[in-house]
C-alpha positions as CSV (number, residue, x, y, z in Angstrom):
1,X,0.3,-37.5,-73.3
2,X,-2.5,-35.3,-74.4
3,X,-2.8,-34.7,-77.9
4,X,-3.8,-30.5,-78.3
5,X,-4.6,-30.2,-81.5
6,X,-7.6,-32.5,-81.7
7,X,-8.7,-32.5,-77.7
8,X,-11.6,-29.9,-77.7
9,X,-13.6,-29.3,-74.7
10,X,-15.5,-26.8,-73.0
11,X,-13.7,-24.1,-71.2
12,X,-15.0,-22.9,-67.9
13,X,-13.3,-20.0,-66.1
14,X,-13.3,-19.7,-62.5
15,X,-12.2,-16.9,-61.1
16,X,-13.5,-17.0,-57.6
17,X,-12.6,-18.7,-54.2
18,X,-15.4,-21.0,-53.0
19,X,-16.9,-24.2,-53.9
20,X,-19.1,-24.5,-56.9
21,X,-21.2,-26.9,-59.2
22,X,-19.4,-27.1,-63.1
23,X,-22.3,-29.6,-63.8
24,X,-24.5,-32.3,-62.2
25,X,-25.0,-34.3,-65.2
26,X,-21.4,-36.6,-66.1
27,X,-19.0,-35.3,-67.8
28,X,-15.5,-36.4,-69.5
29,X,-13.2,-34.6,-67.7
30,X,-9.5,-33.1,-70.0
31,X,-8.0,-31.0,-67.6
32,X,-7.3,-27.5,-66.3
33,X,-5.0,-24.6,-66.8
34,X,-4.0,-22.5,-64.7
35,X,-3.4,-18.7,-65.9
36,X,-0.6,-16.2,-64.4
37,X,-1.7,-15.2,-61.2
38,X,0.8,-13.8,-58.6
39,X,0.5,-17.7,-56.5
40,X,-0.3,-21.1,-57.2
41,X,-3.7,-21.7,-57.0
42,X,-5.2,-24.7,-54.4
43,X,-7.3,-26.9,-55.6
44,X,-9.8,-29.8,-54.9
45,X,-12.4,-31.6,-57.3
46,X,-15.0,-33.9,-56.4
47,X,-17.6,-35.9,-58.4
48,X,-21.2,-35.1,-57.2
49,X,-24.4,-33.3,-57.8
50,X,-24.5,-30.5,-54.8
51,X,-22.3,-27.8,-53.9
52,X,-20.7,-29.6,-50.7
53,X,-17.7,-30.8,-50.0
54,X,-18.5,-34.3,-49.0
55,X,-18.9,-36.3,-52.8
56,X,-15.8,-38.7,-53.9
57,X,-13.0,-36.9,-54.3
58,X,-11.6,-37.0,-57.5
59,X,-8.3,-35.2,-56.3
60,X,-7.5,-33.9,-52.8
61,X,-5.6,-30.2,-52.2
62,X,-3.7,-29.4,-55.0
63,X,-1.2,-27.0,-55.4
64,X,-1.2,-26.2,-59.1
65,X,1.6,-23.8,-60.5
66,X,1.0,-20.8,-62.6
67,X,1.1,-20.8,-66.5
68,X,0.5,-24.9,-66.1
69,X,-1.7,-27.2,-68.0
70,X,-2.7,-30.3,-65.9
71,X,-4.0,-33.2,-67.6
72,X,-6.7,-35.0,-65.8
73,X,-8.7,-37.1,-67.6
74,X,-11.7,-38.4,-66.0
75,X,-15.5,-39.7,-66.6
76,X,-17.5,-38.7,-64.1
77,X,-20.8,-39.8,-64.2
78,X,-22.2,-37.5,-61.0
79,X,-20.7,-34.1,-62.1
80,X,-18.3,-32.4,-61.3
81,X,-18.3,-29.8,-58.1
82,X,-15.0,-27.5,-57.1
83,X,-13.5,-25.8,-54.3
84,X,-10.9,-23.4,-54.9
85,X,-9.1,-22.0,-51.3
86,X,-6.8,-19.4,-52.4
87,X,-7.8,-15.7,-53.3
88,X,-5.8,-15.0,-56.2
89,X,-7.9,-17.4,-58.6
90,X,-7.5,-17.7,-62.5
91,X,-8.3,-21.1,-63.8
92,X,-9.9,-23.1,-66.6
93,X,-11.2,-25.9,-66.6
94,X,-11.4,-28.3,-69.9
95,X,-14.6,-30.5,-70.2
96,X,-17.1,-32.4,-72.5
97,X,-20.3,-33.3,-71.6
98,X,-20.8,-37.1,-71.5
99,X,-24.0,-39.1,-71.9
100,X,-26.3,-37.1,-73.8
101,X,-26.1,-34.3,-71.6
């Protein structure tokens, strides 16, 4: 179970449809909310260094529920790249650089 008072991470906000780079260099992945949007928001990660869809998935299509936290801690030493599919978008995603980055 996450601990939220002493977890800090980044916060990065996406609030567009597409797929995207967070970062190419690794990362220590915490997690991502999901704010109140009218739907639940679909989701896939993968670990990477280009804006493709074709890297190691870290989760397939996810349906993530608004006003939800998810835990998903991960080190990913490739990065981190995103695709979000719906168009009513609101997320943030909680991360920590890893490695010197």
């Amino acid at each position: 179970m996450p601990n939220y008072v002493h977890e800090v991470g980044r916060a990065t906000r996406v609030t567009a449809t597409g797929v995207a780079v967070l970062t190419s260099g690794p990362l220590n992945l915490i997690g991502v909310m999901v704010a109140s949007v009218i739907t639940a928001n679909f989701v896939q990660l993968w670990t990477q260094t280009a804006a493709s869809i074709t890297g190691a998935p870290v989760v397939g299509t996810m349906s993530m529920a608004t006003n939800t936290f998810y835990a998903l801690p991960a080190a990913l030493p490739l990065g981190l790249t995103y695709a979000v599919t719906n168009d009513d978008v609101d997320l943030t995603i909680f991360w920590n650089p890893a490695g010197g980055v």
